[in-house]
TORNU-143794 format. One record per residue (C-alpha): residue number from 1; residue in one letter; z, x, y; chain. Coordinates in Angstrom, 1 decimal, padded with zeros to 4 digits. Layout:
// residues N
SITE seq type     pz     px     py mol
SITE NUM    a      Z      X      Y   A
...
END
This chain:
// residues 277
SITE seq type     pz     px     py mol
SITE   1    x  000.0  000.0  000.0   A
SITE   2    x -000.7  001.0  003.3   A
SITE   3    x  000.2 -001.5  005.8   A
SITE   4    x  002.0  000.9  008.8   A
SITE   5    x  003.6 -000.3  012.0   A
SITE   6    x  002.2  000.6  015.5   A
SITE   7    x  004.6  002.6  016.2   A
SITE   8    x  003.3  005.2  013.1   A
SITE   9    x -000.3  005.5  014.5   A
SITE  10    x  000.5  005.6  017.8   A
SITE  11    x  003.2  008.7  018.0   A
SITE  12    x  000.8  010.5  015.7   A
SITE  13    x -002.0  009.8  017.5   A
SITE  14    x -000.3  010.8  020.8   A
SITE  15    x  000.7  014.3  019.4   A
SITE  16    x -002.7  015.1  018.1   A
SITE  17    x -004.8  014.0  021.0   A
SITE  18    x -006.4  011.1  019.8   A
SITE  19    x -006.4  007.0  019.3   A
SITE  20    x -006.9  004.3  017.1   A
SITE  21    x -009.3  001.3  017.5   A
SITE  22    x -007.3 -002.0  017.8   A
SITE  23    x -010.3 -003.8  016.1   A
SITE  24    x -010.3 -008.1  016.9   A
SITE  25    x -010.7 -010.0  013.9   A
SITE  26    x -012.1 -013.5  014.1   A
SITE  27    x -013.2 -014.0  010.3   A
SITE  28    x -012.7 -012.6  006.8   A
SITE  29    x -015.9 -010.5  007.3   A
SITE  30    x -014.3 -008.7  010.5   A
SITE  31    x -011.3 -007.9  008.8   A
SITE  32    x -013.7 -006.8  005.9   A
SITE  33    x -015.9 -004.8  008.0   A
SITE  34    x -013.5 -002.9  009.7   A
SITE  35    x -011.3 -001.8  006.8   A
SITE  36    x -014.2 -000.4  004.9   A
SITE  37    x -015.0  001.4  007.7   A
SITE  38    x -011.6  002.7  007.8   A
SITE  39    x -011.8  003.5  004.7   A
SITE  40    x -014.9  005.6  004.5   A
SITE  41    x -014.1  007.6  007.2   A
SITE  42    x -010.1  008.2  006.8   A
SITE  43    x -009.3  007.0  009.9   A
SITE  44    x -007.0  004.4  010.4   A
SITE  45    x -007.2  001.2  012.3   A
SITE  46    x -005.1 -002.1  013.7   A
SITE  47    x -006.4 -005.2  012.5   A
SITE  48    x -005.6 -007.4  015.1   A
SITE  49    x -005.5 -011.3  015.5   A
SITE  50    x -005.3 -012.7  018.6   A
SITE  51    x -005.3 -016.2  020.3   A
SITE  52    x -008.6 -017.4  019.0   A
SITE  53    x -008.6 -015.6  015.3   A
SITE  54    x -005.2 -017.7  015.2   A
SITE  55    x -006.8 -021.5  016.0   A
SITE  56    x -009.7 -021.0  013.7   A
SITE  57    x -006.8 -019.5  011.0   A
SITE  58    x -003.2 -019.5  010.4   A
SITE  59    x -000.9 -017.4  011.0   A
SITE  60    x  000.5 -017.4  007.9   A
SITE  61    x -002.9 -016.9  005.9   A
SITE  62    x -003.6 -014.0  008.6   A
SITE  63    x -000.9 -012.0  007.9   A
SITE  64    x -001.2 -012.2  003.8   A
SITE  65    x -005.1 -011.2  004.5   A
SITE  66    x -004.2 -008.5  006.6   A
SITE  67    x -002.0 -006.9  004.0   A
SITE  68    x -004.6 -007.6  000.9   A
SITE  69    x -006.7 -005.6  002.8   A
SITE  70    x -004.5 -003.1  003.8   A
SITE  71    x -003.5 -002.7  000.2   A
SITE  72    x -007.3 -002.1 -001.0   A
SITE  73    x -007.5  001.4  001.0   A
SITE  74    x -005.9  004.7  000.8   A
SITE  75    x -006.1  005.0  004.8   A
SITE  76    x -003.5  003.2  007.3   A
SITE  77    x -004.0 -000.1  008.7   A
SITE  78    x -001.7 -001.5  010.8   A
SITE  79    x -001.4 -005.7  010.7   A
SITE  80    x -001.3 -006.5  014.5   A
SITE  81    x -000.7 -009.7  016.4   A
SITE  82    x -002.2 -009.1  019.6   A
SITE  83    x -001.2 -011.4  022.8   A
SITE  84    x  001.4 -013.2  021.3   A
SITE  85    x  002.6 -015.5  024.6   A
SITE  86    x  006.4 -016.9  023.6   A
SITE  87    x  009.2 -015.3  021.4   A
SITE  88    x  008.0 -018.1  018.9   A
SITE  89    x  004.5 -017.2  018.0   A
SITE  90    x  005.5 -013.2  018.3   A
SITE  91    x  008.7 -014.3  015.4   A
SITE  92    x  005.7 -016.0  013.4   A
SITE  93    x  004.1 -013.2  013.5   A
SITE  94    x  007.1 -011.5  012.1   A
SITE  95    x  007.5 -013.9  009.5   A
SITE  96    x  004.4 -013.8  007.7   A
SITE  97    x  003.8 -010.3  007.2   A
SITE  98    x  002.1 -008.6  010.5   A
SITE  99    x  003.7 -005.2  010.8   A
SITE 100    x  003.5 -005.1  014.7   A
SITE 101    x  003.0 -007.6  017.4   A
SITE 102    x  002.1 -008.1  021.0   A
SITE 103    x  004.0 -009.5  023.3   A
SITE 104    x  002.1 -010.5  026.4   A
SITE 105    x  004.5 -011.5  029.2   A
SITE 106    x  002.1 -010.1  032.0   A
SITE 107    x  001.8 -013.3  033.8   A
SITE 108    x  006.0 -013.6  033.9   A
SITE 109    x  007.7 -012.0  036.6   A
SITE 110    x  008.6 -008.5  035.5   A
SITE 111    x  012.8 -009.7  034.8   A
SITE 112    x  011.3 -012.8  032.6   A
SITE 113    x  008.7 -010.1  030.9   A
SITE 114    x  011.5 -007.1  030.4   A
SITE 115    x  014.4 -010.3  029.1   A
SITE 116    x  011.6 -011.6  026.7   A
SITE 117    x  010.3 -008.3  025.1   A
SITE 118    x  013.9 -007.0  024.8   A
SITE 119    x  014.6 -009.8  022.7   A
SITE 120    x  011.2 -010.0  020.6   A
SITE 121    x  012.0 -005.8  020.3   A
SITE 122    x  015.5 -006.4  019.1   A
SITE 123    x  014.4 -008.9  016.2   A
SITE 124    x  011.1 -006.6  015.1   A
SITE 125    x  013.1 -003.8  015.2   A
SITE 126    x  015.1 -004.9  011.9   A
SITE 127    x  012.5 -005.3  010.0   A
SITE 128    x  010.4 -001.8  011.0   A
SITE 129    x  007.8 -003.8  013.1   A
SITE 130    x  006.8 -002.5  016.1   A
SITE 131    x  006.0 -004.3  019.6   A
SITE 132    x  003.5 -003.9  021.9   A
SITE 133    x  004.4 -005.1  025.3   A
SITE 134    x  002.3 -005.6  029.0   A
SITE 135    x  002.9 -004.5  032.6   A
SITE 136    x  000.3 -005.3  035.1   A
SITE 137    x -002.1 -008.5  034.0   A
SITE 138    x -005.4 -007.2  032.3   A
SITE 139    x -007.7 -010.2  033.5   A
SITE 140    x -011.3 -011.4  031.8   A
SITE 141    x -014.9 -011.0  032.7   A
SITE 142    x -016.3 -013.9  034.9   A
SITE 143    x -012.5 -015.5  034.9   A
SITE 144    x -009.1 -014.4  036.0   A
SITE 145    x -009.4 -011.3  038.3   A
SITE 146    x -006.8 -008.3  036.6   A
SITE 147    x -003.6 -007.4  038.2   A
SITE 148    x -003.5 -003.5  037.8   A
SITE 149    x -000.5 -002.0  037.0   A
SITE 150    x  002.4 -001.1  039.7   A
SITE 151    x  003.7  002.6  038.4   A
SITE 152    x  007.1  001.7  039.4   A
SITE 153    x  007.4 -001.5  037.5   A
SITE 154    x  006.0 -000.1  034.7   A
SITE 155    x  009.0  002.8  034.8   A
SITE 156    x  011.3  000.0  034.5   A
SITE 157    x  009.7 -002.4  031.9   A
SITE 158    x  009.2  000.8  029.8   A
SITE 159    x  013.1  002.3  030.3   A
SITE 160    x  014.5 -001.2  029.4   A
SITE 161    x  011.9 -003.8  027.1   A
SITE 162    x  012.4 -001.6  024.0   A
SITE 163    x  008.8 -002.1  023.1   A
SITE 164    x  007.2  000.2  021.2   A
SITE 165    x  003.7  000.8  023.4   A
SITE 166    x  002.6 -000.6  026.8   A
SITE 167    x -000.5 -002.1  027.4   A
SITE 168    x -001.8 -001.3  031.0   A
SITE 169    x -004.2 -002.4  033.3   A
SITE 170    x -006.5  000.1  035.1   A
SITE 171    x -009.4 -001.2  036.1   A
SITE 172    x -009.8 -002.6  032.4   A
SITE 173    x -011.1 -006.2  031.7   A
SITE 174    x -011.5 -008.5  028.7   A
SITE 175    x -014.9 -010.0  027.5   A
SITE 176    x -017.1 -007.5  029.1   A
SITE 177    x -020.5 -007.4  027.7   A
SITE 178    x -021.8 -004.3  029.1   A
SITE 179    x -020.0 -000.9  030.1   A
SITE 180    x -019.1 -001.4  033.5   A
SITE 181    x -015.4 -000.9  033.8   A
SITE 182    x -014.2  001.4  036.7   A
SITE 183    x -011.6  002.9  035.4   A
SITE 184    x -008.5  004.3  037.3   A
SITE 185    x -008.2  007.5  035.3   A
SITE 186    x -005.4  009.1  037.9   A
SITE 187    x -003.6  005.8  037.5   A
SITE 188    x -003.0  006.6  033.4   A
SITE 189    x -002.0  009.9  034.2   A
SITE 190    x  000.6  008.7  037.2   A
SITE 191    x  001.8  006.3  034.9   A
SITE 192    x  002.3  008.6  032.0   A
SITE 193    x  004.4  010.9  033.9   A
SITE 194    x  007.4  007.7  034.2   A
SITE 195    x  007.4  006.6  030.4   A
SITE 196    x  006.9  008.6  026.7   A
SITE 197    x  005.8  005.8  025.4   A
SITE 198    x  001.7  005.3  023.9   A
SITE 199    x -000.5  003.2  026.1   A
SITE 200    x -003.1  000.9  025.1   A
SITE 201    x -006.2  000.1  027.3   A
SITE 202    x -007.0 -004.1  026.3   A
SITE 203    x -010.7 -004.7  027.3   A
SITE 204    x -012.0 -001.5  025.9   A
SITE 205    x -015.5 -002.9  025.4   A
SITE 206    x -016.6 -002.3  028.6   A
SITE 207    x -015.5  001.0  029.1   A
SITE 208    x -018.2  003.9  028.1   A
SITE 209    x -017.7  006.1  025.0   A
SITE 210    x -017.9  009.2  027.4   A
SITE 211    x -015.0  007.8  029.0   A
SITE 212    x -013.1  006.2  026.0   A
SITE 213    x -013.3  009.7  024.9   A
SITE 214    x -011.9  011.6  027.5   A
SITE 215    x -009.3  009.0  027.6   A
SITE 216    x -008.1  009.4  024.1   A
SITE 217    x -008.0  013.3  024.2   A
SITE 218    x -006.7  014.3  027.5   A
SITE 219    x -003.7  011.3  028.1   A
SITE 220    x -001.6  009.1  026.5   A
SITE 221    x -003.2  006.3  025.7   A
SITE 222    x -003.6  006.2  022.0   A
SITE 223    x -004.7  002.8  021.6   A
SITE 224    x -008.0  001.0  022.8   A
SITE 225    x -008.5 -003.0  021.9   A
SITE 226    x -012.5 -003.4  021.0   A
SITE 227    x -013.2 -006.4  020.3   A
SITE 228    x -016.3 -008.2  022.4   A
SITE 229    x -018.6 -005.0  021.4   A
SITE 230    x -018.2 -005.4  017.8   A
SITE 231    x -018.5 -009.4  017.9   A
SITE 232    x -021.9 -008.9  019.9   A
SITE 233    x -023.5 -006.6  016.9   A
SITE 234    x -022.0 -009.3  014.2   A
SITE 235    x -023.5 -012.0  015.8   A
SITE 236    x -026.9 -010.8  016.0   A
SITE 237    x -026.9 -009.5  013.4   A
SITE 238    x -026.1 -012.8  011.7   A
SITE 239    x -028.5 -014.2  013.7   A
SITE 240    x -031.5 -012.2  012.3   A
SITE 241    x -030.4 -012.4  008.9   A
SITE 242    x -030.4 -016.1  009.3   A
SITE 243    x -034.3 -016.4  011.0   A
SITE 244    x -035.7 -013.9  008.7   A
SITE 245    x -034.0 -016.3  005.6   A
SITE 246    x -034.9 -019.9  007.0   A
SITE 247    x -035.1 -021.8  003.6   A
SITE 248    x -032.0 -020.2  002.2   A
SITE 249    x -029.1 -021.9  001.9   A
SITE 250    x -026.2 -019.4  000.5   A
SITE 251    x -024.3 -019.5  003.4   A
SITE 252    x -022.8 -015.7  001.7   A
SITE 253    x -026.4 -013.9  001.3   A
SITE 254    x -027.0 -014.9  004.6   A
SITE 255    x -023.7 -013.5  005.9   A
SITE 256    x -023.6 -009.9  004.0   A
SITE 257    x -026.1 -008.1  005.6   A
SITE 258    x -023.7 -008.2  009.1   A
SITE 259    x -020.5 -007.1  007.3   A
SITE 260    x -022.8 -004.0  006.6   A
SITE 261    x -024.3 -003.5  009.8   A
SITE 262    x -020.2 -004.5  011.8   A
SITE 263    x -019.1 -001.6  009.3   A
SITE 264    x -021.9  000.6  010.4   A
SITE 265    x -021.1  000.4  014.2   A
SITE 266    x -017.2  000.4  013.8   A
SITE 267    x -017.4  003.8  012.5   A
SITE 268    x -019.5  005.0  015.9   A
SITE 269    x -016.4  003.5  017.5   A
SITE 270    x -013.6  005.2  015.6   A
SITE 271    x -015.1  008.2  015.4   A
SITE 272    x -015.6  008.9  018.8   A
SITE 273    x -011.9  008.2  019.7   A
SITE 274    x -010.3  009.0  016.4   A
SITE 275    x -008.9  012.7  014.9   A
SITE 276    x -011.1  015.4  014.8   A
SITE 277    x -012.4  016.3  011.4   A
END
């Protein structure tokens, strides 16, 4: 078995100057995608179901199909909930098997964010499960504008949540289909100075590889969420294979050929923020 926390990858990662993919999972052939990439290449990976993976599946059949496929591979895979918005759904998430989840409490005010994660922390903790936690809002492409991340509350949310990694917003934004983000490198560094713990970039589809790169080997951030990116090759993919097999109506011969193609692509993305070989 190996199902890891967050907390593992992401101290290793930040001592050997590199980070791991947190890889959104929608369906079965994400989750089955991603792993075999993972396990191919060695490299390990967080499976992660967020807000719309959970209304399609629940949480309790998430968290037993995380750890089936965590079990099936030699190379770590952490079993993430990711933007968990209450101390309820993060505590279902602890109940049914995830080995880390997010708490997103970036919308509170920072007292009602630190009181929250403290408490999620405290209960996860027991149990070896590691917490993710936000400072600064990380807003969405063509929606809700981002509310970067103010250095000196992020000193305190990380000296007093007891999270595990802090999620940060610098210039990052969900949902974007192209590689436009401007990122605010000297913010990460500024930021990394106040705190020891990991930080995780949300939105990382629309930041470059040349800068997700340089990101992942010269600071702290050791985790990057990709999620849009991936979910763009899937779909066409699926697309294709659908148009080029009109009259054929096996819904899983149809499907196939974008589980290999998703695999193909999440290895480009590992690889290029991943360990050295």
């Amino acid at each position: 078995m190996t199902a890891v926390n967050l907390k593992t990858l992401l101290n290793k990662a930040n001592r050997n100057n590199y980070a791991i993919a947190g890889l959104v999972v929608i369906t079965w052939e994400d989750a089955l995608a991603y792993t075999e990439a993972a396990d191919e290449t060695g490299i390990p990976i967080i499976l992660q179901a967020g807000p719309s993976c959970r209304a399609f599946t629940p949480i309790s059949v998430l968290g037993k199909m995380f750890r089936y496929l965590a079990e099936q591979t030699k190379t770590p895979i952490c079993c993430h909930l990711d933007h968990g918005f209450s101390y309820r759904e993060c505590k279902e998430g602890i109940d049914n098997g995830f080995t880390s989840v997010m708490y997103d409490g970036s919308k509170k005010t920072l007292k009602e964010n630190i009181k929250t994660s403290y408490k999620i922390s405290t209960l996860a903790h027991k149990y070896n499960i590691s917490v993710e936690g936000e400072i600064g809002e990380v807003g969405y492409f063509k929606g809700q504008n981002s509310k970067g991340t103010d250095v000196n509350d992020a000193k305190e949310y990380s000296s007093k949540s007891k999270v595990d990694a802090m999620a940060i917003s610098v210039g990052n934004t969900h949902l974007q289909t192209s590689k436009i983000a401007k990122i605010n490198y000297q913010k990460i560094l500024d930021i990394q100075k106040i705190t020891r713990l990991p930080l995780v970039l949300h939105g990382s589809s629309g930041i470059s590889y040349i800068m997700r790169n340089k990101i992942a080997r010269s600071t702290k951030v050791a985790k990057f969420n990709i999620g849009t990116e991936l979910r763009m090759i899937a779909c066409k993919s699926l697309r294709k294979s659908y148009n080029n097999n009109i009259k054929n109506y096996d819904k899983i011969s149809i499907i196939k050929p974008s589980i290999k193609i998703l695999k193909k692509e999440t290895i480009k993305v590992i690889k290029n923020i991943g360990p050295k070989k």
